[in-house]
DOMARBA-426124 format. One line per field, with one value per residue (C-alpha): x, y, z; residue in one letter. Coordinates in Angstrom, 1 decimal, decimal comma, padded with zeros to 4 digits, always signed. Layout:
px: [X / ...]
py: [Y / ...]
pz: [Z / ...]
rest: [a / ...]
//
This chain:
px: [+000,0 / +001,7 / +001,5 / +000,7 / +001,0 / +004,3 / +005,8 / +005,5 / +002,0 / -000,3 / -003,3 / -004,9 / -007,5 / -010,1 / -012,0 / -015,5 / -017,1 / -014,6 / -012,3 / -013,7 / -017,3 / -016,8 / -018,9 / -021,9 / -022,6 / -023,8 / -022,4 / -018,8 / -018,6 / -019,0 / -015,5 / -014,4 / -015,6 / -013,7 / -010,6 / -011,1 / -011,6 / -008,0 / -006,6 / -008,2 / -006,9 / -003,4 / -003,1 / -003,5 / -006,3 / -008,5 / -010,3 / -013,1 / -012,4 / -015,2 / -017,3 / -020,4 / -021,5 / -021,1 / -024,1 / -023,9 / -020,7 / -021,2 / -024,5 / -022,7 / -019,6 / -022,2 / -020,8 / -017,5 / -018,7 / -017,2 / -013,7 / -012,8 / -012,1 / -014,1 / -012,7 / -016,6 / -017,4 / -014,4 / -012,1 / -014,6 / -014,3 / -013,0 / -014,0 / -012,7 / -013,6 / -017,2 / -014,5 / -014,5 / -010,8 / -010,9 / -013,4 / -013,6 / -016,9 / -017,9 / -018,9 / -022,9 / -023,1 / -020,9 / -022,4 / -026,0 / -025,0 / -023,3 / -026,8 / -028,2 / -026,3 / -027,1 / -031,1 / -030,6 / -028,8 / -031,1 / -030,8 / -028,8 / -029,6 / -028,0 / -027,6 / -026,0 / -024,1 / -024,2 / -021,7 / -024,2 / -027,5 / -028,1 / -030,2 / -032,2 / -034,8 / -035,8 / -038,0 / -037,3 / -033,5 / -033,7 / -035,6 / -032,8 / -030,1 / -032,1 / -033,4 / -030,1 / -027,2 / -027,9 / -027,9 / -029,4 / -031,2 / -034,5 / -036,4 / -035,8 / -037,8 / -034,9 / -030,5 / -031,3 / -033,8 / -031,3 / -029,3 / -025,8 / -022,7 / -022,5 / -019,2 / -020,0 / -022,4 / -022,9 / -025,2 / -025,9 / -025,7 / -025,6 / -022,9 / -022,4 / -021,9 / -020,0 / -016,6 / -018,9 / -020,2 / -017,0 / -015,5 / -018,7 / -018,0 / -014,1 / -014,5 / -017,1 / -015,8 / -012,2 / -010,4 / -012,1 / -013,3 / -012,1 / -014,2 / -014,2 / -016,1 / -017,4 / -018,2 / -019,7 / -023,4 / -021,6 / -019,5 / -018,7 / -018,0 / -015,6 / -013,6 / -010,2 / -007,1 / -009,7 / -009,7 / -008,9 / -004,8 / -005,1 / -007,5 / -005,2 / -002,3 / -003,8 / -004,9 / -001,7 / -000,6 / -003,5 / -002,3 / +001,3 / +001,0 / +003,4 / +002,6 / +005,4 / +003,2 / +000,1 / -001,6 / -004,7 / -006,6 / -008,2 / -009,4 / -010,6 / -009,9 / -011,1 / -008,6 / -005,7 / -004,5 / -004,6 / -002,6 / +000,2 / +000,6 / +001,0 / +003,7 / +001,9 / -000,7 / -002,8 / -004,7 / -007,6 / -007,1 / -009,4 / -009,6 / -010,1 / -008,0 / -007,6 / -005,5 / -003,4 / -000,3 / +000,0 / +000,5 / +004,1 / +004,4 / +001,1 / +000,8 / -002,1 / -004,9 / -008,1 / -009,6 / -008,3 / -009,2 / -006,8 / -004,2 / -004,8 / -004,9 / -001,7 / +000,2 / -001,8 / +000,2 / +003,1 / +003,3 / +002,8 / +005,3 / +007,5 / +006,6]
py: [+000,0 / +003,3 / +006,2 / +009,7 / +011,2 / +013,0 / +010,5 / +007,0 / +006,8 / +004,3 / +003,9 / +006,5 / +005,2 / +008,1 / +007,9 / +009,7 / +011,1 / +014,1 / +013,5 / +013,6 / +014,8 / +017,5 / +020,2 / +017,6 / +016,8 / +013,5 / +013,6 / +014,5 / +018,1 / +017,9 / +019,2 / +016,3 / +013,9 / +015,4 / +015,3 / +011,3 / +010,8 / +012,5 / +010,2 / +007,2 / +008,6 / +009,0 / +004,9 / +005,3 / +003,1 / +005,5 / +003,4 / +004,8 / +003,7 / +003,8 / +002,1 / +001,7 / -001,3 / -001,7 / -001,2 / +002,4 / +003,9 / +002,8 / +004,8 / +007,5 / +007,8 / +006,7 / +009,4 / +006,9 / +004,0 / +001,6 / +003,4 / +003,2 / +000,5 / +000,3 / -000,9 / -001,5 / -002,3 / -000,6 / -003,5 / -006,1 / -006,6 / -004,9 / -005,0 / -003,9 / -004,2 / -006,1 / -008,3 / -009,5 / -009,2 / -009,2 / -010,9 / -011,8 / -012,5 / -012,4 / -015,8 / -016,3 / -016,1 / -013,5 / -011,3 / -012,0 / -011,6 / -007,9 / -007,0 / -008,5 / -006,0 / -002,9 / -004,0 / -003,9 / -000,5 / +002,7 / +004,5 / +002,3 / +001,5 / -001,2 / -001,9 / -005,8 / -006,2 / -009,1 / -010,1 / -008,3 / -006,6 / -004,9 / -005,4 / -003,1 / -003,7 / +000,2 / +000,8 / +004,4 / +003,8 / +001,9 / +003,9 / +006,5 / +004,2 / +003,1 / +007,2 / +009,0 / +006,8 / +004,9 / +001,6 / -001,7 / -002,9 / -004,8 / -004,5 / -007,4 / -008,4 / -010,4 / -010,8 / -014,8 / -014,1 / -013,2 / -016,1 / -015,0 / -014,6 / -011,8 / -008,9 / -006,3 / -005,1 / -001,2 / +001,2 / +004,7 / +006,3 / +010,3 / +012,0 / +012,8 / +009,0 / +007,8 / +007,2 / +005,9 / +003,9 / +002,6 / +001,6 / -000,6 / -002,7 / -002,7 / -003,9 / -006,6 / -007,7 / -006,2 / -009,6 / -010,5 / -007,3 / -004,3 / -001,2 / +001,7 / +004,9 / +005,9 / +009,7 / +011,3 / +009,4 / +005,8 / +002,8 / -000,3 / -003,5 / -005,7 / -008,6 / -008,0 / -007,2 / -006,8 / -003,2 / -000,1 / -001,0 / -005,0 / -004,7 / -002,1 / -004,3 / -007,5 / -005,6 / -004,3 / -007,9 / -009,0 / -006,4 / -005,7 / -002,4 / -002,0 / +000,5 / +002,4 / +003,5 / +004,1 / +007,8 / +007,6 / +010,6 / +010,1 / +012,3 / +009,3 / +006,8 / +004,0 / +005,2 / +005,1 / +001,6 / +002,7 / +005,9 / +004,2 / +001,7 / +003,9 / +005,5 / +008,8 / +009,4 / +012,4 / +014,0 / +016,3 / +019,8 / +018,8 / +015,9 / +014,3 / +014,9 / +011,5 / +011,5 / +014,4 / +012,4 / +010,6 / +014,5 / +014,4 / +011,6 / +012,8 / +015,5 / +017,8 / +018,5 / +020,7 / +018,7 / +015,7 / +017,1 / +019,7 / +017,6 / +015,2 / +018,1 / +019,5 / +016,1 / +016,0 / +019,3 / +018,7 / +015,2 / +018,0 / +019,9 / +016,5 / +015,6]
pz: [+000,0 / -001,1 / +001,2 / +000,8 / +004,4 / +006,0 / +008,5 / +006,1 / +007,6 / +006,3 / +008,7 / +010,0 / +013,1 / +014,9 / +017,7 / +017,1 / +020,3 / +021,6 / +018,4 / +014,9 / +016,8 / +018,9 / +019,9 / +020,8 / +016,8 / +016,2 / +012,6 / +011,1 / +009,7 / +006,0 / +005,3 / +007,1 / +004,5 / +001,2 / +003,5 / +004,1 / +000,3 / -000,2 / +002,7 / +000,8 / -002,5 / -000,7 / -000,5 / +003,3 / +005,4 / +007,3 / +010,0 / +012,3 / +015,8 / +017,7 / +020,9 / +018,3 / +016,3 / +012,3 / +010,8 / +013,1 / +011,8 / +008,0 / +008,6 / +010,0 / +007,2 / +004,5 / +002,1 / +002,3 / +003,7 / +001,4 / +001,5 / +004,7 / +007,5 / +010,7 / +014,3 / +016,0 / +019,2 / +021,4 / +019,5 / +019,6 / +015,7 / +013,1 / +009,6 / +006,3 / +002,5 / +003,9 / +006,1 / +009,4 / +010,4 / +013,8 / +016,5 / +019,8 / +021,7 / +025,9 / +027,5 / +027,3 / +031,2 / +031,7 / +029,7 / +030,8 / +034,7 / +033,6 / +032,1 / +035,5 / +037,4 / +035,1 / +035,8 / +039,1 / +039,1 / +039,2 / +036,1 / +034,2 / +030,6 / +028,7 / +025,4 / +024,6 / +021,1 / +019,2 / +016,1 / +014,1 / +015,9 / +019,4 / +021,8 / +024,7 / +027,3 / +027,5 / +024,5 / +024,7 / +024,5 / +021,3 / +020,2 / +020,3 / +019,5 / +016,0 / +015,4 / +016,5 / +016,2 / +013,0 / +015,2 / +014,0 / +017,3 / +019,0 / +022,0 / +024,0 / +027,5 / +028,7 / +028,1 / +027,4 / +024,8 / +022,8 / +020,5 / +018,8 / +020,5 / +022,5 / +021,9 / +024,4 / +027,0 / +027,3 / +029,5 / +029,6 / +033,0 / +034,3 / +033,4 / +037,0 / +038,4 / +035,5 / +037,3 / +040,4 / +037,7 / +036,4 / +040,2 / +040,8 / +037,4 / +037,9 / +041,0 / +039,9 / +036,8 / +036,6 / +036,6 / +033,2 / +031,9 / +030,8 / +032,0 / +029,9 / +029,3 / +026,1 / +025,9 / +028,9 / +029,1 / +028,3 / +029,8 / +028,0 / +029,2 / +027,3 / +027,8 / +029,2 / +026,9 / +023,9 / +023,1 / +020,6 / +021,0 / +020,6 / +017,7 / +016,0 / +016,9 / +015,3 / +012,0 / +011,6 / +011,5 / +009,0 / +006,2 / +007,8 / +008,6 / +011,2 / +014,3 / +013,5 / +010,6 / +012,3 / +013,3 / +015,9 / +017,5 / +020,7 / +023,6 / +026,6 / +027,9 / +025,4 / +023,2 / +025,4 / +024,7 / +020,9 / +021,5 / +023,2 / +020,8 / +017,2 / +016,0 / +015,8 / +018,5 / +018,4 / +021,5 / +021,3 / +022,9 / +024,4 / +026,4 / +029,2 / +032,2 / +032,8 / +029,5 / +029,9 / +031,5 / +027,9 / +026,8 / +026,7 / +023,8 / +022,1 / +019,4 / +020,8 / +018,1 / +017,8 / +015,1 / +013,2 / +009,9 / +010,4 / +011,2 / +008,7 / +006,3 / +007,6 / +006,7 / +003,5 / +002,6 / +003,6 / +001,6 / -001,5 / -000,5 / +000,0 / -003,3]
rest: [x / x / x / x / x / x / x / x / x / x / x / x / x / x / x / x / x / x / x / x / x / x / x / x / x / x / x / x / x / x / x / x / x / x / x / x / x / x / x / x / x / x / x / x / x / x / x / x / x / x / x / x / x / x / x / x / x / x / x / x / x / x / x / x / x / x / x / x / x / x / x / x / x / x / x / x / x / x / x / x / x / x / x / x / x / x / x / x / x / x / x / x / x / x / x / x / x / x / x / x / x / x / x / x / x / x / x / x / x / x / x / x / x / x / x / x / x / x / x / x / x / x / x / x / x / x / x / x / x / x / x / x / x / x / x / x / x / x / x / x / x / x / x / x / x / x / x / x / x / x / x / x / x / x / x / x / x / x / x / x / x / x / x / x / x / x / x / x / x / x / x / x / x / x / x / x / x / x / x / x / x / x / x / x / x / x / x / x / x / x / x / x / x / x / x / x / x / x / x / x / x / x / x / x / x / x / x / x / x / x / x / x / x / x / x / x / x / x / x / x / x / x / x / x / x / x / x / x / x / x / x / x / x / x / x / x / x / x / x / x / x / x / x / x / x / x / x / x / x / x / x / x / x / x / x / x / x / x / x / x / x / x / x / x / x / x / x / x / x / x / x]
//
């Protein structure tokens, strides 16, 4: 794959919420779009990195939707060229007693992801999820109704007791789950060492792309694992402050378009 962008990079991978989407949009500016096409056009794999499912983000980048890559599901799978790359699925049980606990905790919303379609017990939830975020997902009474193997669990909680949130999961699940948030409303629930930095790790080993010559933009801490692990990290001015202490061996961004527009100009001048 030939590349186009300063540094010999050849993947770029963005987080969405805080990174490509700031400013509370639920959709990518539209000058972000025609600066994708000339990453595409450049030889270089742009890959949305995101906590949401598939179907989702293709809805969301549908003016390149079959350009790009997409790591789904905080690194629960990543697929590219209609591919599945990358998988790794939750134990049945373990994933039905997590959606125990978030019934059982006031306020707590989950949704459950499947290999391929979500699921949610609060009608008006997934009713947002399928209206607002694009989101192929059901209405279910109960976890067990459901039948396919199970990637993640996820809930939506007040802003305000998120990190409460996270501590009570950690300290429940920690030893075979990783416990992330997701933007300010979310927290996702995922099996341990699967994340944003082990799926980027194991693509890069599917179409040898080293790290070395991998960008990511980030701004929480989902993204962390991905950060430390390319070449060139990128962190949102801003983020959170949970993120700042990776500061020192991150290149600090307003906008990823106008970084990735920065190396697109210098590879001109290169050229």
């Amino acid at each position: 794959m030939a590349t186009g962008l300063e540094g010999n990079i050849r993947l770029v991978a963005t987080d969405l919420d805080g990174t490509l989407l700031i400013g509370g949009r639920n959709l990518p500016r539209p000058e972000a779009f025609p600066v994708i096409e000339r990453v595409c056009d450049a030889g270089v794999l742009f890959l949305a990195a995101s906590g949401r499912q598939y179907a989702s983000l293709r809805h969301l980048f549908e003016p390149v939707a079959d350009r790009i890559g997409y790591l789904c599901e905080n690194g629960g799978e990543v697929i590219w060229q209609g591919e599945t790359l990358v998988r790794h699925t939750m134990p049945r049980e373990l994933a039905l007693d997590i959606c125990r606990l978030i019934e059982e905790t006031p306020g707590a919303r989950y949704v459950l992801s499947g290999e391929r379609h979500s699921y949610g017990s609060d009608p008006a939830l997934v009713d947002y999820m399928a209206r607002e975020k694009g989101y192929d997902i059901s209405v279910i009474e109960r976890p067990d109704e459901v039948r396919e193997a199970f990637i993640k669990v996820s809930f939506m909680v007040d802003p305000s007791r998120n990190d409460e949130m996270r501590a009570m999961f950690e300290e429940c699940y920690g030893e075979q789950c990783e416990v992330v948030t997701s933007g300010a409303e979310w927290i996702d629930v995922i099996m341990r060492d699967v994340n944003k930095g082990t799926a980027i790790r194991e693509l890069g080993e599917v179409l040898d792309i080293p790290l070395a010559d991998m960008a990511a933009f980030g701004d929480a801490e989902n993204d962390r694992q991905m950060l430390e692990a390319v070449g060139h990290p990128y962190l949102m001015d801003p983020c959170f402050d949970s993120m700042l202490d990776l500061a020192p061996r991150c290149r600090r961004v307003p906008t990823v378009e106008g970084e990735l527009e920065r190396l697109l100009e210098k590879a001109v001048r290169r050229a």
